[in-house]
C-alpha positions as CSV (number, residue, x, y, z in Angstrom):
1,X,39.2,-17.5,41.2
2,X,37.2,-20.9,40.2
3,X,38.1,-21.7,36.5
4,X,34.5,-22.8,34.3
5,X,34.1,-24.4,31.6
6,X,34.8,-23.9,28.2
7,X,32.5,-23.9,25.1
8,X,34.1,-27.3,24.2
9,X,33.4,-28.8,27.9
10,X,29.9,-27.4,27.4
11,X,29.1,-28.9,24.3
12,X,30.8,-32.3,25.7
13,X,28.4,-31.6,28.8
14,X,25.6,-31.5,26.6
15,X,26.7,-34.4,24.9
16,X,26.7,-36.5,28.3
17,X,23.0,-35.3,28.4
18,X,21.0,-37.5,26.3
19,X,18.9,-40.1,27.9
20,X,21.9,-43.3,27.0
21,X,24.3,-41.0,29.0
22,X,22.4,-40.2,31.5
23,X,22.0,-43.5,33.0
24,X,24.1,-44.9,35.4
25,X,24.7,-48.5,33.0
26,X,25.7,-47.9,29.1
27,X,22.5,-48.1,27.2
28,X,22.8,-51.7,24.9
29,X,24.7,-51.1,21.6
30,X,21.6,-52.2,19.4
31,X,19.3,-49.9,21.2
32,X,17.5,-47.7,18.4
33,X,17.6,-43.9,18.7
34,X,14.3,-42.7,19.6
35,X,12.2,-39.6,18.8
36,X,12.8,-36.6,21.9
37,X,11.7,-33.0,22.0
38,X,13.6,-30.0,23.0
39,X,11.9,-29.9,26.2
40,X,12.8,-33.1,27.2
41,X,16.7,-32.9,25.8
42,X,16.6,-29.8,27.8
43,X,15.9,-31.6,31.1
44,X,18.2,-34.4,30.0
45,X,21.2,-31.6,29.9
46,X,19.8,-29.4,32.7
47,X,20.2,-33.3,35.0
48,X,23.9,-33.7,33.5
49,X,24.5,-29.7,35.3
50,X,22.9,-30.8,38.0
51,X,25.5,-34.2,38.5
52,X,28.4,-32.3,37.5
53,X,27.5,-29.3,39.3
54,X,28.5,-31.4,42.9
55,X,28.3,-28.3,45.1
56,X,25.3,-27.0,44.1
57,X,26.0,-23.4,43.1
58,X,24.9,-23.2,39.6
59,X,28.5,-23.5,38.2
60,X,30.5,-26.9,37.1
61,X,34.5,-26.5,37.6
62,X,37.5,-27.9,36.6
63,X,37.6,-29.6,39.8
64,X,34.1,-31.0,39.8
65,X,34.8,-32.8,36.4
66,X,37.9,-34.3,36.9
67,X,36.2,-35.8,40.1
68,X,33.6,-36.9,37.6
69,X,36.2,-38.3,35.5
70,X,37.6,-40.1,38.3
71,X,34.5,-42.0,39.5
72,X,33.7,-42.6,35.9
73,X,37.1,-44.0,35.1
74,X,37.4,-45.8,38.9
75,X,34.0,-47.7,37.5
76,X,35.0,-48.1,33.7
77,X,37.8,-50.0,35.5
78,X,36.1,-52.3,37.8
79,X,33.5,-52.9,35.1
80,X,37.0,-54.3,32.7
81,X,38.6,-55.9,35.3
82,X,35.3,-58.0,35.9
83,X,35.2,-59.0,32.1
84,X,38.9,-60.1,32.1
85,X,38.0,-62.0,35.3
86,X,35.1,-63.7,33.6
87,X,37.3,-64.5,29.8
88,X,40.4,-66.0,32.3
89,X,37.2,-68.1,34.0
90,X,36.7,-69.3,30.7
91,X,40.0,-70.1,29.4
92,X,41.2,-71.6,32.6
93,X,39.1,-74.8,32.1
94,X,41.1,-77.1,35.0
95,X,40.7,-74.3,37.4
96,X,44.2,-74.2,38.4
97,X,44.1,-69.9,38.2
98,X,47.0,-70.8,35.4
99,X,46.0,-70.6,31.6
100,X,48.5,-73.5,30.0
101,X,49.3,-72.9,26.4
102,X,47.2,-75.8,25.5
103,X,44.3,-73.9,27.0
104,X,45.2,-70.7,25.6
105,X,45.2,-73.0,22.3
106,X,42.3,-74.2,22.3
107,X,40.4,-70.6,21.9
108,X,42.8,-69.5,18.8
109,X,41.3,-69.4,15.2
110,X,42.2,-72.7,13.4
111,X,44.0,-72.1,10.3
112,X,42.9,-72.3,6.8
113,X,42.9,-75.4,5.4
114,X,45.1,-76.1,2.3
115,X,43.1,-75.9,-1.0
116,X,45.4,-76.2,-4.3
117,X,41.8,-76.7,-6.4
118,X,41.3,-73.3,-6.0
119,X,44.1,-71.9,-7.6
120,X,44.1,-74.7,-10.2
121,X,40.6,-73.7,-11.1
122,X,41.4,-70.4,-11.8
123,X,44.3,-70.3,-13.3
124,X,44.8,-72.8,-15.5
125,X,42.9,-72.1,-18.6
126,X,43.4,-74.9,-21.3
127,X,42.4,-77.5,-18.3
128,X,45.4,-80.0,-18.2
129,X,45.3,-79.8,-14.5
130,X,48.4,-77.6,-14.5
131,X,49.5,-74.3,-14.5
132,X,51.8,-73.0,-16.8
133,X,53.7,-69.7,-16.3
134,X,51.9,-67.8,-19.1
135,X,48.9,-68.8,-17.7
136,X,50.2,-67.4,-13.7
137,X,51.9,-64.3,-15.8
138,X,48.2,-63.4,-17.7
139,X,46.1,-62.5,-15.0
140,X,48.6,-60.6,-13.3
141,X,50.0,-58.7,-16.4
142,X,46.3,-57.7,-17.3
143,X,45.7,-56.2,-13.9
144,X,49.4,-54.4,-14.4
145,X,47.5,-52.8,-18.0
146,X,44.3,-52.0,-16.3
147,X,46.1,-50.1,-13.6
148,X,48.8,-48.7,-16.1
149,X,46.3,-45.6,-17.5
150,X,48.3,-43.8,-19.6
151,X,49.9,-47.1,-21.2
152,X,53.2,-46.3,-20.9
153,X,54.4,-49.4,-18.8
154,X,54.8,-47.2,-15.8
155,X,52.5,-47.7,-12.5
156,X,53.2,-44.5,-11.1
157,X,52.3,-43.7,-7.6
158,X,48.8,-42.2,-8.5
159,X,47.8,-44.9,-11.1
160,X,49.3,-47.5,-7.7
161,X,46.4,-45.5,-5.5
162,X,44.0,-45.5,-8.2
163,X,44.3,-49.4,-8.2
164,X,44.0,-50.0,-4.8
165,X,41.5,-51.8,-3.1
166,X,39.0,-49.3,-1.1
167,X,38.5,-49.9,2.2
């Protein structure tokens, strides 16, 4: 006997139903969602059956999806390999089909510059241009106390994740 789907590869069905999905290019990434009645999500999954459902007899089975899948993945695939083509067009600017290192190089993020002001600026407090170690120890003690609740000269593991930075 045919095996159907399940709830889950319904509801993923259903998903594969609004009107972005049901076109044959992905919809742009800054396209807006728009207002759509029932009726007209309805139709949007009842056309998703109607792709899946290859043989036409009101049923979508295992092996009608992973021959979905397939096409889908065979295109997802052509549709990468053509953007890698086009980024090694790019980087290969003498058109040799070989990306040097010096062309590989020239794409890479430069590196921060050096800037000692900065931590001059900050840190050194009675302005002599230098920074002594009580001024390097004093804003890194005070964030030690602020994290230390209980004041007991202790970060323990909760007061360490209380500190942290949020992501």
């Amino acid at each position: 006997m045919t095996r159907f789907l399940s709830a889950a590869a319904l509801a993923a069905l259903a998903l594969a139903a609004s009107p972005a999905a049901a076109q044959t290019k992905p919809a742009p990434a800054a396209q807006a969602p728009q207002q759509q009645t029932r009726a007209d999500f309805a139709k949007n999954v009842d056309a998703a059956f109607a792709v899946a459902d290859a043989n036409h007899d009101g049923f979508v089975t295992r092996n009608e999806i992973e021959s979905m899948q397939t096409k889908e993945l065979q295109s997802l695939k052509a549709a990468q390999q053509q953007r890698l083509q086009e980024e090694f067009k790019k980087l290969d600017t003498d058109k040799n089909g070989s990306i040097s290192l010096a062309e590989f190089s020239a794409v890479a993020r430069p590196l921060p510059p050096v800037q000692p002001d900065a931590p001059i600026t900050q840190l050194d407090t009675n302005k002599d241009g230098k920074i002594g170690r009580d001024e390097y120890r004093a804003p890194k003690l005070a964030s030690f106390d602020k994290a230390d609740a209980n004041h007991d000269g202790t970060l323990t593991v909760q007061e360490l994740q209380a500190a942290a930075p949020r992501k």
